[in-house]
VOBA-1610 file (N, C-alpha, C; in pm, whole numbers, padded with zeros to 5 digits, always signed):
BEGIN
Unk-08821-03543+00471Unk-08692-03560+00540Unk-08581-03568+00437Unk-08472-03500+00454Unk-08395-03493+00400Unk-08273-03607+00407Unk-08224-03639+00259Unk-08077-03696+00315Unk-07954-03659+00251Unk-07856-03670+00342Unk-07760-03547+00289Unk-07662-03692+00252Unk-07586-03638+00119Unk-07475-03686+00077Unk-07355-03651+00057Unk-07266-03670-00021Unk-07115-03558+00033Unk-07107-03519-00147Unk-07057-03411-00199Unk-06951-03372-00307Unk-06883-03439-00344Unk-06780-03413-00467Unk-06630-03480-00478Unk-06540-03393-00342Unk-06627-03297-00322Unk-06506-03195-00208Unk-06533-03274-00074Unk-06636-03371-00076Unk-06625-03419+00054Unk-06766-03308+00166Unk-06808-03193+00096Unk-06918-03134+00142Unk-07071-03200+00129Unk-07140-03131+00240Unk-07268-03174+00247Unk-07332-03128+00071Unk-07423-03211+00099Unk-07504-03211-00033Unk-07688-03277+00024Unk-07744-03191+00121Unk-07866-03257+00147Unk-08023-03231+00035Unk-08052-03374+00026Unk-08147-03371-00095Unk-08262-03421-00016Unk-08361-03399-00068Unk-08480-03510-00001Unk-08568-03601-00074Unk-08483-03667-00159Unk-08499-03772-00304Unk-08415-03726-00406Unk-08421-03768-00546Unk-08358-03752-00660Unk-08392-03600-00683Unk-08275-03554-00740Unk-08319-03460-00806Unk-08396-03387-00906Unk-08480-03345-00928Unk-08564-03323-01031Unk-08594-03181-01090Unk-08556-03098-01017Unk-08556-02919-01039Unk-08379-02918-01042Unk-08305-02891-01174Unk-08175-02912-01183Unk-08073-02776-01190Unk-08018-02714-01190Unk-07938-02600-01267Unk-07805-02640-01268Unk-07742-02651-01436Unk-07625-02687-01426Unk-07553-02590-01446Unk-07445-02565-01390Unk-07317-02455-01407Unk-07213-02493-01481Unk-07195-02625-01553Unk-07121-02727-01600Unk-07132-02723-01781Unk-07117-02676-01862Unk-07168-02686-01964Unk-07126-02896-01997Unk-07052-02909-01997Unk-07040-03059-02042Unk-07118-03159-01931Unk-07162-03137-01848Unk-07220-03181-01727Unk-07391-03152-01802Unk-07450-03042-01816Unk-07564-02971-01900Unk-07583-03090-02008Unk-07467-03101-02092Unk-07563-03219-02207Unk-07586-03332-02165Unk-07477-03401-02030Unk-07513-03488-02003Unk-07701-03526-01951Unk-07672-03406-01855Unk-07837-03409-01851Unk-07942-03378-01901Unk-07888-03319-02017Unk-07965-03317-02127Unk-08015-03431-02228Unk-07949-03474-02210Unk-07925-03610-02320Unk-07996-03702-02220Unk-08003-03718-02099Unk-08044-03802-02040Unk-08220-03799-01959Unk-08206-03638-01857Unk-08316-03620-01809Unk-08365-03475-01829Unk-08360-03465-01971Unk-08386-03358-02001Unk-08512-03228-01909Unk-08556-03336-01885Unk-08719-03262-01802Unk-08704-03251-01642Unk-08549-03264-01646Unk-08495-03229-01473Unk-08476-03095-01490Unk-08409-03040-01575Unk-08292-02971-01646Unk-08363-02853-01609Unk-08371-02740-01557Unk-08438-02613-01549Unk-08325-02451-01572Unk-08240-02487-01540Unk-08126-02432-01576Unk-07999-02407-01615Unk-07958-02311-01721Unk-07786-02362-01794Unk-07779-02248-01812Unk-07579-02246-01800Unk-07543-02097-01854Unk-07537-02114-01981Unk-07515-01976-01985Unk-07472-01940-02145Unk-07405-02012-02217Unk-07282-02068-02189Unk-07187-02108-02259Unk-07192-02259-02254Unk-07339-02300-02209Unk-07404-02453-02203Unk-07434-02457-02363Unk-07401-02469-02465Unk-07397-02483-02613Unk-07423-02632-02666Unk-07478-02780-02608Unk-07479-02876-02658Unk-07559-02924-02514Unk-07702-02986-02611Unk-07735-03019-02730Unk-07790-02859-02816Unk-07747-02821-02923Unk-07812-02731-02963Unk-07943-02650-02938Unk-08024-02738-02977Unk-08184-02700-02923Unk-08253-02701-02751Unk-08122-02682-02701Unk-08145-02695-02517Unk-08194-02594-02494Unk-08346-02608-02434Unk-08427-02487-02398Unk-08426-02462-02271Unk-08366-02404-02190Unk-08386-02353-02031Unk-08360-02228-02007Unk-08410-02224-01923Unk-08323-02066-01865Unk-08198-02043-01858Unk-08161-01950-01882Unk-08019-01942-01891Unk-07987-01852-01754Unk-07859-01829-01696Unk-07813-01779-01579Unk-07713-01690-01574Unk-07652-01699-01708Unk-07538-01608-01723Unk-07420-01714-01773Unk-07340-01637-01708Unk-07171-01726-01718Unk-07135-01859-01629Unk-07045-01902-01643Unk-06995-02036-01583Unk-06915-01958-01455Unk-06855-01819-01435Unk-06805-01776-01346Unk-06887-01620-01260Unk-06965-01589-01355Unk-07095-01477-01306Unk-07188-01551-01319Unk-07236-01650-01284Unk-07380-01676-01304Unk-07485-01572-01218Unk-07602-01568-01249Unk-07687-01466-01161Unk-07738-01562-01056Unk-07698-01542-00964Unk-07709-01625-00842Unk-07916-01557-00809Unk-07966-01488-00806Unk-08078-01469-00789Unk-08204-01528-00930Unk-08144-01506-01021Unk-08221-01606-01106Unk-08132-01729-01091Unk-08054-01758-01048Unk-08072-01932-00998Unk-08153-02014-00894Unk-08187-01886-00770Unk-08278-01893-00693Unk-08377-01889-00713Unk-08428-01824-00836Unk-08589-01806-00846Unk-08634-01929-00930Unk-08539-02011-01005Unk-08552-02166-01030Unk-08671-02216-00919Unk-08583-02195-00819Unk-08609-02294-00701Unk-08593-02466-00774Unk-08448-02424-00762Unk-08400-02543-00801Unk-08380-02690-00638Unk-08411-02793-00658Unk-08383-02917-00598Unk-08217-02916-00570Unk-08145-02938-00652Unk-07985-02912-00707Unk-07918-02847-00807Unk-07802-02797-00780Unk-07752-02702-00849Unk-07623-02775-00847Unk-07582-02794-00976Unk-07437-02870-00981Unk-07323-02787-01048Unk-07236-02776-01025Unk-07095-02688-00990Unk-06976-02803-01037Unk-06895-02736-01041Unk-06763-02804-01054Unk-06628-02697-01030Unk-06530-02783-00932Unk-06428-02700-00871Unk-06329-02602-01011Unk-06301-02623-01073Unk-06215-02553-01156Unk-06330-02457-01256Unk-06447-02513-01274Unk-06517-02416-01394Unk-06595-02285-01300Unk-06610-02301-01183Unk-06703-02214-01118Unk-06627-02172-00995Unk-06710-02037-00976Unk-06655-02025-00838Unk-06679-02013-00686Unk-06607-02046-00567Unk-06611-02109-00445Unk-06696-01987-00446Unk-06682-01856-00401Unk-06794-01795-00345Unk-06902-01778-00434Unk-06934-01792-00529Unk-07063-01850-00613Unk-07151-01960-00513Unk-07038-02088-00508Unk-07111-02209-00439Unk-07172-02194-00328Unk-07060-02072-00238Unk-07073-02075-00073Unk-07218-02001-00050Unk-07260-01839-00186Unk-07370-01788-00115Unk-07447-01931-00179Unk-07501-01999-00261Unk-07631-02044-00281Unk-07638-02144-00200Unk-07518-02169-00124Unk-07544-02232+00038Unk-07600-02190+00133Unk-07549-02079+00099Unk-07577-01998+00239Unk-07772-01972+00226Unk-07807-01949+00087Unk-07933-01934+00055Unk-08031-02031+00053Unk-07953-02123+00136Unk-08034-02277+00132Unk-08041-02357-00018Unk-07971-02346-00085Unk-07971-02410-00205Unk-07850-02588-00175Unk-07873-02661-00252Unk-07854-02825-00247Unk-07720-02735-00315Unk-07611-02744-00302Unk-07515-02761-00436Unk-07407-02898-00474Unk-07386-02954-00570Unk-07330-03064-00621Unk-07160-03022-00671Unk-07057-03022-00595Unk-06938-02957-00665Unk-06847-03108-00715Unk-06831-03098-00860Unk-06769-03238-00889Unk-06631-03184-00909Unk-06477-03303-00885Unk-06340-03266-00881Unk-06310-03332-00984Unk-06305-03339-01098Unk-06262-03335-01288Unk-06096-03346-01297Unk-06024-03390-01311Unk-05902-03337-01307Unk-05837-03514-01425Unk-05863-03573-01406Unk-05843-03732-01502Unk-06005-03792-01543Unk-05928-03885-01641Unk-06024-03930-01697Unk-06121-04019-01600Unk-06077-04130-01542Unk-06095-04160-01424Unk-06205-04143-01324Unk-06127-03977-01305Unk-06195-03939-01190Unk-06338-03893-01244Unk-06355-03854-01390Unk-06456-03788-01434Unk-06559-03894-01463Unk-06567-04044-01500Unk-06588-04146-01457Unk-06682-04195-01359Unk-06597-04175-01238Unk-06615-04181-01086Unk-06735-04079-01062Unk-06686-03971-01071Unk-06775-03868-01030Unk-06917-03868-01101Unk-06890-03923-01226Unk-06986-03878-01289Unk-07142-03968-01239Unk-07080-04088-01247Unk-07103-04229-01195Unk-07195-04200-01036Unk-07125-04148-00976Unk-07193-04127-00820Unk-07297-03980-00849Unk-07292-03859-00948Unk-07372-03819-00947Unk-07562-03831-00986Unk-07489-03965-01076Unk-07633-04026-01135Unk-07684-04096-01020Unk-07618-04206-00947Unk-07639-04312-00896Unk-07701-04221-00721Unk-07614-04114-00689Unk-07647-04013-00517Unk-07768-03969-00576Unk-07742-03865-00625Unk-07799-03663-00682Unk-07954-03772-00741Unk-07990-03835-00883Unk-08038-03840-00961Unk-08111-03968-00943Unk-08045-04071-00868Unk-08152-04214-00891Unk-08132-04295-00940Unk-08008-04305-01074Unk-08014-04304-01149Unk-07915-04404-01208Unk-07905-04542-01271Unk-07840-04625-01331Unk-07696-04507-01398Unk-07637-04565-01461Unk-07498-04484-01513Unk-07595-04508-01636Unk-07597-04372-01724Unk-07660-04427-01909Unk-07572-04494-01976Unk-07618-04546-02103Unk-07554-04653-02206Unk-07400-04536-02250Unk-07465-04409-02234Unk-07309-04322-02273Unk-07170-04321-02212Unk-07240-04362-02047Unk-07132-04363-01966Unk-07067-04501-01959Unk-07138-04590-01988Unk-07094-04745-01950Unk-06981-04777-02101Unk-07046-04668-02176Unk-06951-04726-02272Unk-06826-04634-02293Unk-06821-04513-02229Unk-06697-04439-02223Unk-06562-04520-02132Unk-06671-04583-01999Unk-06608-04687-01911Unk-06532-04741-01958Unk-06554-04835-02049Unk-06504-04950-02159Unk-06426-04862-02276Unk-06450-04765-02327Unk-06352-04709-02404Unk-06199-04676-02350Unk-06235-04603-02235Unk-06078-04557-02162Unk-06012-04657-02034Unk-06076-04788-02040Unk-06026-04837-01904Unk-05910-04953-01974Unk-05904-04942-02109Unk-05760-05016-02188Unk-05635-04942-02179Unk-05563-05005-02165Unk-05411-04988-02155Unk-05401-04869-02308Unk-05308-04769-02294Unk-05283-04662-02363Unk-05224-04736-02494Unk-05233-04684-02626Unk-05193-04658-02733Unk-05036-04671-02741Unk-04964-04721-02810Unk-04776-04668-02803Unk-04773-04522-02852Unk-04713-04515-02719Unk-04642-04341-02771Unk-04654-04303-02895Unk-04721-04168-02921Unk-04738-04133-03048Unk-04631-03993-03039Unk-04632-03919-02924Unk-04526-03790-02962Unk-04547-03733-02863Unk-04474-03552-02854Unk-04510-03486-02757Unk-04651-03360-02811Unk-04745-03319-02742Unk-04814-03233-02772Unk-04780-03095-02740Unk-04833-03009-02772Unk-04876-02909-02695Unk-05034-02838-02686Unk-05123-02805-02591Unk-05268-02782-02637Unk-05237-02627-02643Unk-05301-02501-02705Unk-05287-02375-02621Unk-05433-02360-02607Unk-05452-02262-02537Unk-05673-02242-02507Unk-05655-02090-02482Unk-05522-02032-02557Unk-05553-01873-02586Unk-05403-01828-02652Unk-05416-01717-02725Unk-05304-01672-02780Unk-05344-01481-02727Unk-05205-01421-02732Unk-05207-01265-02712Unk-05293-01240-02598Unk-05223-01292-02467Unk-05110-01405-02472Unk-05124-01561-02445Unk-04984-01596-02536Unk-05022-01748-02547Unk-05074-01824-02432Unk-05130-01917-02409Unk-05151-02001-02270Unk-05198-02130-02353Unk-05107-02183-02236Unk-05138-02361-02265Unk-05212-02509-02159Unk-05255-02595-02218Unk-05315-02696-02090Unk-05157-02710-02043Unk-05167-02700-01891Unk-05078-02759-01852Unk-05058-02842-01761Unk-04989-02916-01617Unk-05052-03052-01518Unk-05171-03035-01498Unk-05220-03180-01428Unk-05346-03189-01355Unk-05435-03133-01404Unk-05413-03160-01565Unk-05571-03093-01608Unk-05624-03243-01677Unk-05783-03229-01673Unk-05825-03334-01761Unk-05820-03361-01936Unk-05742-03231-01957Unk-05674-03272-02096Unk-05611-03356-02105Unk-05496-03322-02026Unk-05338-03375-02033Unk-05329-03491-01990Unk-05482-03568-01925Unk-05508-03693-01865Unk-05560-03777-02012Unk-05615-03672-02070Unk-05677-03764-02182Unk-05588-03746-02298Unk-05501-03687-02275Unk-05380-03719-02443Unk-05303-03817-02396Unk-05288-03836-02300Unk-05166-03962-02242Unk-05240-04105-02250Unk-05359-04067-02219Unk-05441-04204-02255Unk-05477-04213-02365Unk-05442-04155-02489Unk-05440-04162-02619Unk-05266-04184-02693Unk-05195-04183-02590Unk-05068-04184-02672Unk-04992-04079-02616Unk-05013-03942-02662Unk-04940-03818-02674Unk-04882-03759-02512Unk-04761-03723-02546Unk-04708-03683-02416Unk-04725-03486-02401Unk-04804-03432-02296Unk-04829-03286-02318Unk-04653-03258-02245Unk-04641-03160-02340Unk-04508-03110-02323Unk-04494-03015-02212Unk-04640-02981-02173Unk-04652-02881-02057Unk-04740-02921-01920Unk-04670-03043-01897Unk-04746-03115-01789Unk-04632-03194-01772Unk-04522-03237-01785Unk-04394-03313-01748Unk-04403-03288-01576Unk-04265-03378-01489Unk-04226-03349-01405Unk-04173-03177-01368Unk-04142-03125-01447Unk-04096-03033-01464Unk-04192-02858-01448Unk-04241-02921-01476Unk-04412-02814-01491Unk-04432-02772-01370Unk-04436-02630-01361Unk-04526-02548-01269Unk-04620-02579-01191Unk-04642-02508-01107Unk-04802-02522-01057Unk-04944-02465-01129Unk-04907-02372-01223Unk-05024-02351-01301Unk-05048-02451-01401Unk-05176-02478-01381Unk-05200-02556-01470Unk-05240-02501-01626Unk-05245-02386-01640Unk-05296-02306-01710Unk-05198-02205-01766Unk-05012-02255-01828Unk-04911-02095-01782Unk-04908-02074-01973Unk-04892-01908-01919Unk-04870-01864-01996Unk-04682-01880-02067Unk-04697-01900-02246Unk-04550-01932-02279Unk-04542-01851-02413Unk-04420-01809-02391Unk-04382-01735-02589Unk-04410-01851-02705Unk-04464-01769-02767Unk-04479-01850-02896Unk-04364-01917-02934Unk-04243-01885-02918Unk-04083-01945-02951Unk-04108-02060-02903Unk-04166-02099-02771Unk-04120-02189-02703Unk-04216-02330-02721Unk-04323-02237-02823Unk-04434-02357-02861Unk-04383-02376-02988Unk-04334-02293-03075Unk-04328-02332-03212Unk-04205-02374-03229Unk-04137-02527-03170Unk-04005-02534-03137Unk-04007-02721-03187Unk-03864-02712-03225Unk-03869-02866-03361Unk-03901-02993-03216Unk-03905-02985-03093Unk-03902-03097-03069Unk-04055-03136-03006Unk-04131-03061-03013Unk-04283-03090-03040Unk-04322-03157-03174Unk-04415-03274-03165Unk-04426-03345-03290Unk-04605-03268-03336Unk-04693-03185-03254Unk-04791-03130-03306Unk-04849-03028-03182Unk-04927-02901-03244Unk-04982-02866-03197Unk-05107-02855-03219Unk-05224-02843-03137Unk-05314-02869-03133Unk-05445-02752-03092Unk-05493-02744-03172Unk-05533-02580-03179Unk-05727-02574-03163Unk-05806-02610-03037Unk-05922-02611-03010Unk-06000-02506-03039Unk-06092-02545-03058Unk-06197-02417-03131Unk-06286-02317-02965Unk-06222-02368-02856Unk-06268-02325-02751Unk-06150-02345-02621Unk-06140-02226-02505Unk-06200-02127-02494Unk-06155-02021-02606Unk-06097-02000-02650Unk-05974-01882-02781Unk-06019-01972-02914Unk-06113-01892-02995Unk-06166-01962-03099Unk-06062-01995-03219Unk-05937-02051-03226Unk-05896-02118-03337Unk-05967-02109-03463Unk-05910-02094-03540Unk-05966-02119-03682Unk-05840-02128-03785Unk-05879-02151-03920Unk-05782-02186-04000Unk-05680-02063-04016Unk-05744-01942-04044Unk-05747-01794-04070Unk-05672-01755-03949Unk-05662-01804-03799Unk-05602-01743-03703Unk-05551-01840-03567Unk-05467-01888-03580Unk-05371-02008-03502Unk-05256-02066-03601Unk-05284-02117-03702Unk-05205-02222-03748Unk-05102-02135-03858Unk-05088-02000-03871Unk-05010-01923-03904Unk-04895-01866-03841Unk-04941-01892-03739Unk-04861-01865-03639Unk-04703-01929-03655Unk-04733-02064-03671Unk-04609-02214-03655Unk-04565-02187-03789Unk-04411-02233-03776Unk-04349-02281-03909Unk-04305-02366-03874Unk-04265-02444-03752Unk-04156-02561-03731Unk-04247-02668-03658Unk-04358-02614-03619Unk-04393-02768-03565Unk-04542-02823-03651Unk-04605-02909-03698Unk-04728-02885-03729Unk-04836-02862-03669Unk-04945-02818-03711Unk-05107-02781-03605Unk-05183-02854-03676Unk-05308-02866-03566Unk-05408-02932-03592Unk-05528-02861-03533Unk-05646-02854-03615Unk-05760-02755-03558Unk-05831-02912-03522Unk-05868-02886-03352Unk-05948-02959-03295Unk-06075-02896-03231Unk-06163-02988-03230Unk-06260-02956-03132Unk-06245-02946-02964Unk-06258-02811-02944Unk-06214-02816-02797Unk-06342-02879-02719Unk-06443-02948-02735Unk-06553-03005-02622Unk-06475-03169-02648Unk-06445-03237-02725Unk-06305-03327-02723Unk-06226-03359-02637Unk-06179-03216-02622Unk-06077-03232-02552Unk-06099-03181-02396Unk-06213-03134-02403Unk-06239-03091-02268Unk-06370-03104-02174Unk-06443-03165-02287Unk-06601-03192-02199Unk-06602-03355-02187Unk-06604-03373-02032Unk-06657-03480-01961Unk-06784-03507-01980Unk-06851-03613-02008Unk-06985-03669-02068Unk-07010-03715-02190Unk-07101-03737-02223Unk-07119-03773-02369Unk-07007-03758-02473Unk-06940-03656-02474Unk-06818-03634-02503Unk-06723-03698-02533Unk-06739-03792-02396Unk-06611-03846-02361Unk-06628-03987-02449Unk-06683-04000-02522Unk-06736-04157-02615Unk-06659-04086-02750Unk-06723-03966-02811Unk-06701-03940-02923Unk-06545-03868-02970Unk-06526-03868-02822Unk-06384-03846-02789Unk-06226-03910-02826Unk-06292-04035-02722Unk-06221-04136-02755Unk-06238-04181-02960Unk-06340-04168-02968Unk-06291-04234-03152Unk-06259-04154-03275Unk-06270-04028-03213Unk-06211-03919-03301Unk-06090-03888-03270Unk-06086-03883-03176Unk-05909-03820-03139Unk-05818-03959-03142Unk-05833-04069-03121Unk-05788-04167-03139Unk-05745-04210-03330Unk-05765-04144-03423Unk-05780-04137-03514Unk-05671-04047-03530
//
């Protein structure tokens, strides 16, 4: 007998115990369960890169996954997330009778929350020592203002984090104000801007991730003459889980 639980979307999610046949679509979601129940774990995409030595099947992309080798898993649950994957991805392996798990990421918070109810619904599962202590890392009052940022996550053409992303949740809870997430900001969270308008004196840094647009010394930080850069790790700044510990004490630095 089955029992059904809800998503962060508020959708069915029917399981009939913990999960134990897993496929994650999540790469930062992937180490979590890697790191934790590794021997759930039956499937990851490609661009699931941590822990290094993660042996599963792979599925493809975070936005092509091969929906028929996700089926031939015969996976228990298949976990998703609203911004990395996509709705008609989720809807056929519904439709194919598949469990799917879609988590809503958008603050630190919420990633927290979610993460928290996926162990405790989906898995069985206490919150791990990783999560209890990310808890306690980000639930203190913010840093004094350190400046304004800017992140970009591609150049030619430029694009930057911009609102309602779980970046721009986690530089503010470090201090830094994203210059492209103000009141003022669009509805993309994601807009494209001229380099003029990033490399401009009243930004105090930019911040240059080694992912999705691979940054490197050789190709980003040549770009600027007026504001300074910084080559960061983009799973830092953007992977929820385990992450989110080593996160907090590096970037806090």
């Amino acid at each position: 007998m089955s029992t059904s639980h809800v998503d962060d979307l508020g959708a069915e999610v029917p399981l009939r115990g913990p999960a134990t046949r897993i496929v994650s679509l999540v790469p930062s979601i992937t180490e979590a369960l890697a790191t934790d129940v590794p021997g759930r774990l039956v499937g990851a995409t490609d661009w699931c890169t941590h822990p290094a030595d993660l042996a599963v099947t792979r599925v493809r992309g975070t936005k092509n996954p091969d929906l028929a080798a996700v089926r031939a898993l015969d996976p228990d649950l298949v976990v998703a997330n609203q911004e990395e994957n996509r709705e008609l991805d989720v809807r056929r392996l519904r439709a194919a009778g598949v469990a799917v798990w879609v988590s809503v990421i958008e603050t630190v918070p919420q990633a927290l929350t979610s993460l928290t109810r996926l162990y405790d619904e989906a898995l069985g599962l206490a919150a791990p020592p990783w999560l209890v202590r990310a808890r306690e890392l980000w639930s203190g009052p913010p840093p004094a203002r350190r400046g304004r940022v800017a992140v970009p996550v591609w150049r030619d053409p430029w694009m930057v984090v911009g609102p309602r992303t779980y970046t721009s949740d986690l530089l503010a809870r470090l201090g830094w104000s994203n210059a492209y997430a103000g009141p003022d900001a669009g509805a993309d969270r994601y807009p494209k801007v001229d380099l003029a308008d990033l490399d401009r004196a009243d930004l105090d840094l930019v911040l240059l991730p080694d992912e999705p647009y691979v940054f490197t010394p050789e190709d980003g930080p040549e770009a600027f003459t007026r504001v300074p850069t910084r080559l960061v790790s983009g799973r830092l700044l953007t992977w929820y889980g385990p992450a989110m510990v080593e996160a907090h004490e590096a970037l806090s630095r």
